[in-house]
C-alpha positions as CSV (number, residue, x, y, z in Angstrom):
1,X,43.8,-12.9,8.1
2,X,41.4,-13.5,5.5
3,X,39.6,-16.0,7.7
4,X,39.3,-13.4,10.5
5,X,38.0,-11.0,8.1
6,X,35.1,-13.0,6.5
7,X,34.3,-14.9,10.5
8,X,33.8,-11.1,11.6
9,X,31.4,-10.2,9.0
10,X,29.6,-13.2,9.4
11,X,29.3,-12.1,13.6
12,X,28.4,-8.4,12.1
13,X,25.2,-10.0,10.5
14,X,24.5,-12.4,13.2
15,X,24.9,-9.6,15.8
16,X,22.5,-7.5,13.4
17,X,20.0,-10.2,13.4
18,X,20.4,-10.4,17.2
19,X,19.5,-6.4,17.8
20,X,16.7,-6.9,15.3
21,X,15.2,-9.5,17.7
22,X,16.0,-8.3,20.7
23,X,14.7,-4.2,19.5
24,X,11.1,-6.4,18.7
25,X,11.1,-8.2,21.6
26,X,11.0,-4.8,23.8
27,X,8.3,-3.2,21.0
28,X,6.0,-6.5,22.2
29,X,6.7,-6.2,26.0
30,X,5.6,-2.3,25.6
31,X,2.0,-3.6,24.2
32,X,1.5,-5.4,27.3
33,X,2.1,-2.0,29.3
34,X,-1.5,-0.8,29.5
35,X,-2.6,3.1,30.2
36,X,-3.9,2.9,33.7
37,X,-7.7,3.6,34.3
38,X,-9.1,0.8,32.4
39,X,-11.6,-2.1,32.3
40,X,-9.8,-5.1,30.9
41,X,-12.6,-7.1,30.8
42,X,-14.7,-4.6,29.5
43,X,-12.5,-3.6,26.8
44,X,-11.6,-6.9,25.6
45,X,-15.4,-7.8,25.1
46,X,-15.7,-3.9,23.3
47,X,-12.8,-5.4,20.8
48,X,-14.4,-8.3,20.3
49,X,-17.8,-6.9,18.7
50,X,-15.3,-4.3,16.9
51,X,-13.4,-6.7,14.8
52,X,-14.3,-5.6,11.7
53,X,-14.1,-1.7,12.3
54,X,-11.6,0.9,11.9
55,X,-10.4,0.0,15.4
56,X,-10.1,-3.6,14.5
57,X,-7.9,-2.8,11.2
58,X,-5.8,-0.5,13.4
59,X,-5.5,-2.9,16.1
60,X,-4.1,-5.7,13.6
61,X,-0.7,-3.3,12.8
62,X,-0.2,-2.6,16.1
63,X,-0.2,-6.3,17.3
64,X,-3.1,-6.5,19.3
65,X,-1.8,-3.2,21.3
66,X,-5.2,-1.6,20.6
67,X,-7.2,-4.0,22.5
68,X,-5.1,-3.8,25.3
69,X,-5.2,0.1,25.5
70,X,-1.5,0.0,26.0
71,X,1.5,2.7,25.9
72,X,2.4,1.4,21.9
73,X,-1.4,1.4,21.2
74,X,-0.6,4.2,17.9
75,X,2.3,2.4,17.2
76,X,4.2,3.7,13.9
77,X,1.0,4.8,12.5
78,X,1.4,9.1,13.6
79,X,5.1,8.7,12.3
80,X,3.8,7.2,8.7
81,X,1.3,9.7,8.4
82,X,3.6,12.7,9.2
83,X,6.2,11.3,7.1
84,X,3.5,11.1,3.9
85,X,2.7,14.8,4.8
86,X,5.9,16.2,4.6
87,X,6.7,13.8,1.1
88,X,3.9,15.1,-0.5
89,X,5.1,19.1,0.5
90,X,8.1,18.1,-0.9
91,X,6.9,17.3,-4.3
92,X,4.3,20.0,-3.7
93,X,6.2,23.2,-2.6
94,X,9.4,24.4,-4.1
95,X,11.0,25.2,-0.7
96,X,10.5,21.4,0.4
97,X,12.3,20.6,-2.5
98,X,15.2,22.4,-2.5
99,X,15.9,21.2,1.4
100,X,15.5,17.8,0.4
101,X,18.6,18.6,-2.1
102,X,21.5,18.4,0.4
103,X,22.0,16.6,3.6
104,X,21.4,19.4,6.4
105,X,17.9,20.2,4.8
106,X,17.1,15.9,4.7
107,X,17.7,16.2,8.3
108,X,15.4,19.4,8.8
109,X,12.7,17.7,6.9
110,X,13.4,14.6,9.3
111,X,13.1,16.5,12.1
112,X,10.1,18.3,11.2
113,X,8.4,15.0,10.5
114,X,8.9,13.8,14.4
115,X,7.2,17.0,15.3
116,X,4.7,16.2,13.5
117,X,4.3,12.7,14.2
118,X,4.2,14.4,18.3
119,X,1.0,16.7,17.5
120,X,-0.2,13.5,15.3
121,X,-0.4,11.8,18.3
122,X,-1.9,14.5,20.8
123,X,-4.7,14.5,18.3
124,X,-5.6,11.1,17.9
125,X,-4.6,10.3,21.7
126,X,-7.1,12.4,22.5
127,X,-9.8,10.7,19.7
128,X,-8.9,7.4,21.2
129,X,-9.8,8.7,25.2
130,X,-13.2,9.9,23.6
131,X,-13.7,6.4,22.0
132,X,-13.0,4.6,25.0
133,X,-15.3,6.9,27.4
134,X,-18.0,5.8,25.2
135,X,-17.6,2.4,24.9
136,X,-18.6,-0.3,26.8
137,X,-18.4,-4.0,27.0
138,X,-20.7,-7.0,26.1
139,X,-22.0,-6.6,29.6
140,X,-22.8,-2.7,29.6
141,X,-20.2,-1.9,31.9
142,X,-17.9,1.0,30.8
143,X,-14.3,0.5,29.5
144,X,-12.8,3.7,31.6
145,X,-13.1,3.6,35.2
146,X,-13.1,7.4,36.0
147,X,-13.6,9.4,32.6
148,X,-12.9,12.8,32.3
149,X,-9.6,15.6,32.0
150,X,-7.3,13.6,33.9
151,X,-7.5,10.5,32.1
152,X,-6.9,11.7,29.0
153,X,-4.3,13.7,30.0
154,X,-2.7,10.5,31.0
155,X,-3.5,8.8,27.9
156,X,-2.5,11.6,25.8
157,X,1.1,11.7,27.5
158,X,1.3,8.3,27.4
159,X,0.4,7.2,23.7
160,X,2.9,10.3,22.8
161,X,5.6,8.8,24.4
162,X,5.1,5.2,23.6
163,X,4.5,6.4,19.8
164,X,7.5,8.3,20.2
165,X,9.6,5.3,21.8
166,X,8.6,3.1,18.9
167,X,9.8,5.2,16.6
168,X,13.0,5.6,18.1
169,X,12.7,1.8,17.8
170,X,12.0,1.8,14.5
171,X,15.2,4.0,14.0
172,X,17.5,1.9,15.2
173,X,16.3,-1.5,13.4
174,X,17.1,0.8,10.2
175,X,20.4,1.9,12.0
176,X,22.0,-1.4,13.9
177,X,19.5,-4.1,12.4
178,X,18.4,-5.9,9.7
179,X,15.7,-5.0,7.4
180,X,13.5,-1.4,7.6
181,X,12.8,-0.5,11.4
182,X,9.2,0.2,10.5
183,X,8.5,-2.3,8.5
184,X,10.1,-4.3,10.7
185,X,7.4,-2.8,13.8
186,X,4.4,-3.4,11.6
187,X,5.8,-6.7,10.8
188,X,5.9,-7.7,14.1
189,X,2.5,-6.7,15.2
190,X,0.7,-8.6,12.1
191,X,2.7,-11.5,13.0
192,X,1.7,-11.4,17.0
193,X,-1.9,-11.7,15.8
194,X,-1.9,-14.8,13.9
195,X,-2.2,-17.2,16.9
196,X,-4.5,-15.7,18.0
197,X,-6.3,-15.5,14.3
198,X,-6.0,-19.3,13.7
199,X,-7.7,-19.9,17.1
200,X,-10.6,-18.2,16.4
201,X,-10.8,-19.6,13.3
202,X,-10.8,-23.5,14.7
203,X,-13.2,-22.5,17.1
204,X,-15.7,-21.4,15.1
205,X,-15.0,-24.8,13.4
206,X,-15.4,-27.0,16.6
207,X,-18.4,-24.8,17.4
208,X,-20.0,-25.4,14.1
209,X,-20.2,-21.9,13.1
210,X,-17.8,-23.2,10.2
211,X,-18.2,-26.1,7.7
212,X,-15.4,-28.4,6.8
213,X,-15.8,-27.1,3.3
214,X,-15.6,-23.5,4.2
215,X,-12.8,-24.3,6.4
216,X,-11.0,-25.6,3.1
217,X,-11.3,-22.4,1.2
218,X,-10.1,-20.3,3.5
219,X,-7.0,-22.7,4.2
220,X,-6.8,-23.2,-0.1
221,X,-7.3,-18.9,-0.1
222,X,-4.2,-18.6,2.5
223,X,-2.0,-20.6,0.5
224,X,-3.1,-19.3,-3.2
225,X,-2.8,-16.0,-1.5
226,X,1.3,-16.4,-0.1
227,X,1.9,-18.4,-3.8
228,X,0.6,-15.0,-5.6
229,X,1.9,-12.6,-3.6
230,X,5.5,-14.5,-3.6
231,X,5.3,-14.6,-7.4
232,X,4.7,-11.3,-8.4
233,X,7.3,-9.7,-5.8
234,X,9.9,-11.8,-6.9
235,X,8.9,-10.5,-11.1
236,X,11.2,-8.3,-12.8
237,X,11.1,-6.2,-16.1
238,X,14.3,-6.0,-17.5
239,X,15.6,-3.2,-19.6
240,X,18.3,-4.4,-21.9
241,X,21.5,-2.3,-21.9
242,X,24.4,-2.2,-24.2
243,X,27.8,-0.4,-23.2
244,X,29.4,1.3,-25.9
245,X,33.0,0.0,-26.7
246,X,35.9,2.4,-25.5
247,X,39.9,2.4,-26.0
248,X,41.6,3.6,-22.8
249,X,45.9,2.7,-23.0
250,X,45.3,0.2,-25.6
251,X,42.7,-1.8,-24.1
252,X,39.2,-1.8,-25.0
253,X,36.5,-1.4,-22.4
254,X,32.5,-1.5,-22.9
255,X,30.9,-3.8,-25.4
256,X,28.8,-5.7,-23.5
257,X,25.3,-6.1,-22.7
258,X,23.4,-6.2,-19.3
259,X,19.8,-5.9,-17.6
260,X,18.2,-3.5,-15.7
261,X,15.8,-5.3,-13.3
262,X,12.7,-2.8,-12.3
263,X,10.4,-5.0,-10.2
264,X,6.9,-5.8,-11.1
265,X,5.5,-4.2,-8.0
266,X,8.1,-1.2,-7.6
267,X,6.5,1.0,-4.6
268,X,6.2,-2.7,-2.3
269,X,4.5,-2.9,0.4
270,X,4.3,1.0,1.3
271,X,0.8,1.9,-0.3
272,X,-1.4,0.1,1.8
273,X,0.3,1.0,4.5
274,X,0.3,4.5,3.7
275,X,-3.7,4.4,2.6
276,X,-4.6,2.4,6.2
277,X,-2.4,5.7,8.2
278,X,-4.2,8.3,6.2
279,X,-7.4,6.5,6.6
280,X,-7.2,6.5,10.4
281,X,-7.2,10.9,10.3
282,X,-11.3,10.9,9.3
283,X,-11.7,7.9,11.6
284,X,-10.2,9.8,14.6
285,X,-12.2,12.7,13.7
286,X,-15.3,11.0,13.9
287,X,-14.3,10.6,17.4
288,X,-14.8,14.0,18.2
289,X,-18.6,14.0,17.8
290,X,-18.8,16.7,15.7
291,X,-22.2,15.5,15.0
292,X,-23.5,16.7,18.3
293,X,-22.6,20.3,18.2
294,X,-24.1,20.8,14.8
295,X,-27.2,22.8,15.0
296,X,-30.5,21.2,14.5
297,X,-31.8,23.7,11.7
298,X,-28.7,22.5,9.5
299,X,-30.1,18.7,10.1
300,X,-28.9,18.3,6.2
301,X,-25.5,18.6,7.4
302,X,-25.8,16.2,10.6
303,X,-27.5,13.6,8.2
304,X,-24.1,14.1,5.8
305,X,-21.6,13.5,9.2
306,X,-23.6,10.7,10.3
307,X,-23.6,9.4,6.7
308,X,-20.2,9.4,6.5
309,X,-19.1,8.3,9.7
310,X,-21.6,4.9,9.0
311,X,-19.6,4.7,5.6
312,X,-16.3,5.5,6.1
313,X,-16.1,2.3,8.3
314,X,-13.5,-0.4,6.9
315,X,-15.9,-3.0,4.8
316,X,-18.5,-0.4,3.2
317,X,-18.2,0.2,0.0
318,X,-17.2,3.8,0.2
319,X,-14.3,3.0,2.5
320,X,-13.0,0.3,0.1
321,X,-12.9,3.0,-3.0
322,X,-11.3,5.5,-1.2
323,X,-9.3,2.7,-0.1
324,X,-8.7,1.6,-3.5
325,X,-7.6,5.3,-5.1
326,X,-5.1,5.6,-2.3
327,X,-3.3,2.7,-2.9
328,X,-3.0,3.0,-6.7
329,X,-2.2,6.9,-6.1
330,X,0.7,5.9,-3.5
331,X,1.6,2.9,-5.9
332,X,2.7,6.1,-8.2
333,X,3.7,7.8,-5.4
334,X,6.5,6.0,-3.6
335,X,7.2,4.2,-7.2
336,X,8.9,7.7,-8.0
337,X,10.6,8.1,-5.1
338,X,12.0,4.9,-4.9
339,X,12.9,4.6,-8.6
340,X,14.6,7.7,-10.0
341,X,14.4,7.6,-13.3
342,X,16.9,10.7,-14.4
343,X,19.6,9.8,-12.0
344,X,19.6,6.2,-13.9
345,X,19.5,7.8,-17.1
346,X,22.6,10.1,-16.2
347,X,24.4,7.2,-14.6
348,X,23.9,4.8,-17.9
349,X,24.9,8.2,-19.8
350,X,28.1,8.7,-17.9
351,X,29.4,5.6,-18.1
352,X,28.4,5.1,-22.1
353,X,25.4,2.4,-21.2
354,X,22.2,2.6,-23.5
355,X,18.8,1.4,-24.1
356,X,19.1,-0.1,-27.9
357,X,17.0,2.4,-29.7
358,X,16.2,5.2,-27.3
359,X,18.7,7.8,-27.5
360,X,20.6,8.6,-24.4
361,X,19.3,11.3,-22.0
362,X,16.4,12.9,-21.4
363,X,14.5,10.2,-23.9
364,X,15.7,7.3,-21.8
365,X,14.2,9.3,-18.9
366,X,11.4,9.3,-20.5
367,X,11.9,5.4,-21.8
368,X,12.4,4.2,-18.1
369,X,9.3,6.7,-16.4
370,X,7.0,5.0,-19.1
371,X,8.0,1.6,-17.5
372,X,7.8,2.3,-14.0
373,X,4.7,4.1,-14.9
374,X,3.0,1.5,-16.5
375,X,4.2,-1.3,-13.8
376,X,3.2,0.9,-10.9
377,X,-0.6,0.9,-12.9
378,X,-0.2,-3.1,-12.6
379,X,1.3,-3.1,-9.4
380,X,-1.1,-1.1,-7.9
381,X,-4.3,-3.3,-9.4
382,X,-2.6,-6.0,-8.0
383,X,-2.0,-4.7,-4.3
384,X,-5.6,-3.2,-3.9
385,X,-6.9,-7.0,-5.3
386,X,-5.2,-8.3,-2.6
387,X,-6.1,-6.1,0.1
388,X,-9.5,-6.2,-0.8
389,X,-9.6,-9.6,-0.8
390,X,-11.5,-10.3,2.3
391,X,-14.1,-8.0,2.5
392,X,-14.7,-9.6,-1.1
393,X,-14.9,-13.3,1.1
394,X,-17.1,-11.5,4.0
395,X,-19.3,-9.7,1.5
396,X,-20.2,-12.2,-1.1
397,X,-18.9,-15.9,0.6
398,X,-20.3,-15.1,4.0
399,X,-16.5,-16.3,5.1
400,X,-15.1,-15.0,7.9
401,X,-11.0,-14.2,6.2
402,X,-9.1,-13.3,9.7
403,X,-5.7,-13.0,7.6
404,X,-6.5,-10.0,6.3
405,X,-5.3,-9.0,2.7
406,X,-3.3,-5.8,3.8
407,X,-1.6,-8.0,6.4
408,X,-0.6,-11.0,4.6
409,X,1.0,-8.3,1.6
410,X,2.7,-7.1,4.3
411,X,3.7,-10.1,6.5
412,X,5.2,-11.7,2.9
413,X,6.2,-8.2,1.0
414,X,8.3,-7.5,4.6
415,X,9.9,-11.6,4.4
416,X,11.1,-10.9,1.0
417,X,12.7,-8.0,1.4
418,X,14.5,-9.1,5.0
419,X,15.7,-11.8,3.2
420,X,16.9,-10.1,0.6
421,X,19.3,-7.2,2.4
422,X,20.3,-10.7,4.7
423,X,21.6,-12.5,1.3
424,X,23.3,-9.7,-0.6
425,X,25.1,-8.9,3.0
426,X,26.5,-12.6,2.5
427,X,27.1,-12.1,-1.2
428,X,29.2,-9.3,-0.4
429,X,31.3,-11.0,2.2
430,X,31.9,-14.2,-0.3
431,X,33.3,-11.1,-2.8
432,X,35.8,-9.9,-0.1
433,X,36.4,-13.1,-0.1
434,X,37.4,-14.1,-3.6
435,X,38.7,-10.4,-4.1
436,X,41.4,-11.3,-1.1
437,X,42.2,-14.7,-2.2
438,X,43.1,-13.2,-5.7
439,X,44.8,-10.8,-4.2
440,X,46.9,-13.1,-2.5
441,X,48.4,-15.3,-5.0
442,X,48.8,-12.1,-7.4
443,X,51.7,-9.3,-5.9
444,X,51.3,-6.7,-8.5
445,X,48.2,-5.7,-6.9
446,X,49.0,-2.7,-4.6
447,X,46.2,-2.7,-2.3
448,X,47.2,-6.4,-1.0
């Protein structure tokens, strides 16, 4: 029986891993569904000059999607960006927080959120048939066959409902699966890319647009890069806690001492993500051409549009400090939703655990927010480092860093923590394991 018990749990996390797969393996056979009406020969030569832009950065999380102007071409992106919305209104507005208090007003705010992921999408399904009615390949020939209403209607329609299908995909990696569904999605899409990164990257090397040295420091940069990254998600702070010593029917409970692991980098992988989705909303609106219906006698204005359309683009300088801000802000952010500090504070109270010399309550609160604060400072630094890592390369190296810094945080952030849920599932089933066989040799346990 035990045997049984322990082989079905084992199939229960294979079978997960199975869904996992198999839920990826329809997100990538979406991005080969492209919206009909366009050039593909045109549009691949647009996405080549356009590498380095906002389109380029976008195109990277969606897994090449982008470039092939498919149905998944926003991906998860509307979704993350609706869901940061409604988080910050919920720390933000009183009603927010008071729904978010019980399980009817969770789903309400979730619900809410895929509404606004839908109008999300209209918008920027709309900004993305502007963009490619005005673009055109190496050649000059133009990426949409027939512009006008009725293609983007259909691309509108069509980017809704693959951005909607994705999430659903999402949903149910989280649900059935292994690992966080989005995650997960954005995993996949970074990791679709690399082939086609380190081919471009050895061409340029048999082309002699690359040196044999250069060609070194990127490979050394890659690996000093995944070492890094691998070390610091893997540190720990740990609070030291002592349980007070209790008598319950003559036996004596308590006494000893444990840890309280709070991770280096507590908010993960999440702020860069969140910065690149809120980054895309002034890149969409740039799409609009707002420039065009300004009047000329406000030409101050126009130059200020123009200005920060030029500078907005991923690699400037302004983009990468606004860039920079949002990931240390979200670094606080999401390092407060995922680490609540009072609820620890009561738990440790409740079940008579303390921090040697912090009194229990509201000043080990305190204790523990000071931590997380202060890692979340360091964890932030770190993150925006590595994501900024090469436009550093491009700027001041002249190298050419195809793995970009946001992708390979997330490609390894994403391993970890996959890994992770995969081994504390096993852990578990070798505790049924020993808790049965103890159970077994030892009848004055009721439950066996």
């Amino acid at each position: 029986m035990e045997d049984l018990t322990v082989k079905s749990k084992n199939n229960e996390l294979l079978n997960r891993i199975l869904f996992t797969i198999a839920m990826l393996a329809v997100f990538r056979a979406g991005t080969q569904i492209a919206i009909p009406g366009i050039d593909a020969v045109a549009l691949s030569s647009f996405f080549g000059n356009a590498s380095n832009s906002a389109l380029g950065l976008f195109n990277r999380f969606t897994g090449g999607a982008l470039e092939r102007f498919s149905i998944f071409a926003l991906g998860v992106m509307p979704y993350i960006t609706s869901s940061i919305i409604f988080s910050l209104m919920a720390m933000s507005f009183p009603f927010f927080t008071e729904l978010q208090k019980d399980a009817d007003g969770r789903k309400k705010i979730s619900q809410w959120t895929r509404y606004g992921a839908v109008l999300l999408c209209i918008f920027q399904g709309y900004g993305l048939a502007l963009v490619m009615e005005n673009s055109r390949g190496s050649t000059g020939s133009p990426v949409v066959l027939d512009p006008g209403l009725y293609f983007r209607l259909i691309t509108i329609i069509s980017l809704a409902a693959g951005s909607m299908l994705v999430m659903w995909i999402g949903e149910r990696i989280s649900e059935r699966g292994i690992g966080n569904g989005t995650s997960m999605i954005i995993f996949a899409g970074i990791a679709a890319s690399i082939p086609s990164a380190v081919l471009n990257t050895f061409t340029l090397f048999r082309n002699g647009e690359l040196s044999a040295v250069v060609l070194l420091v990127i490979f050394a940069v890659i690996v000093v890069s995944f070492w890094f990254i691998i070390f610091i998600e893997r540190s720990f702070r740990k609070v030291l806690i002592t349980y007070a010593k209790r008598v319950v029917n003559n036996r004596v409970y308590g006494g000893q001492t444990s840890h309280l692991p709070i991770k280096l980098n507590v908010s993960g992988i999440m702020p860069p993500i969140f910065a690149s989705a809120l980054l895309t909303i002034p890149n969409t609106l740039f799409q609009y051409n707002f420039s065009a219906i300004i009047p000329e006698k406000f030409y101050i204005l126009k130059l200020i549009f123009d200005s920060l359309h030029s500078t907005l683009m991923p690699g400037n300088f302004l983009h990468s400090i606004i860039f920079s801000v949002l990931i240390i802000f979200f670094s606080f952010f999401y390092s407060n939703m995922q680490f609540r500090a009072k609820d620890i504070a009561e738990m440790l109270q409740k079940n008579g655990g303390f921090v040697p010399g912090v009194r229990p309550g509201i000043k080990t609160e305190d204790f523990l927010r000071s931590i997380v604060d202060r890692l979340s400072l360091v964890g932030g630094i770190y993150v925006t480092l590595i994501c900024l890592l090469p436009s550093a390369l491009l700027h001041f190296f002249n190298v050419p860093f195809y793995f970009g810094g946001t992708s390979v945080l997330i490609l390894v952030g994403v391993a970890i923590d996959t890994l992770s849920q995969a081994e504390s599932y096993l852990i578990s089933n070798r505790y049924d394991k020993v808790y049965k066989s103890k159970g077994k040799y030892n009848p004055s346990m009721k439950r066996f």
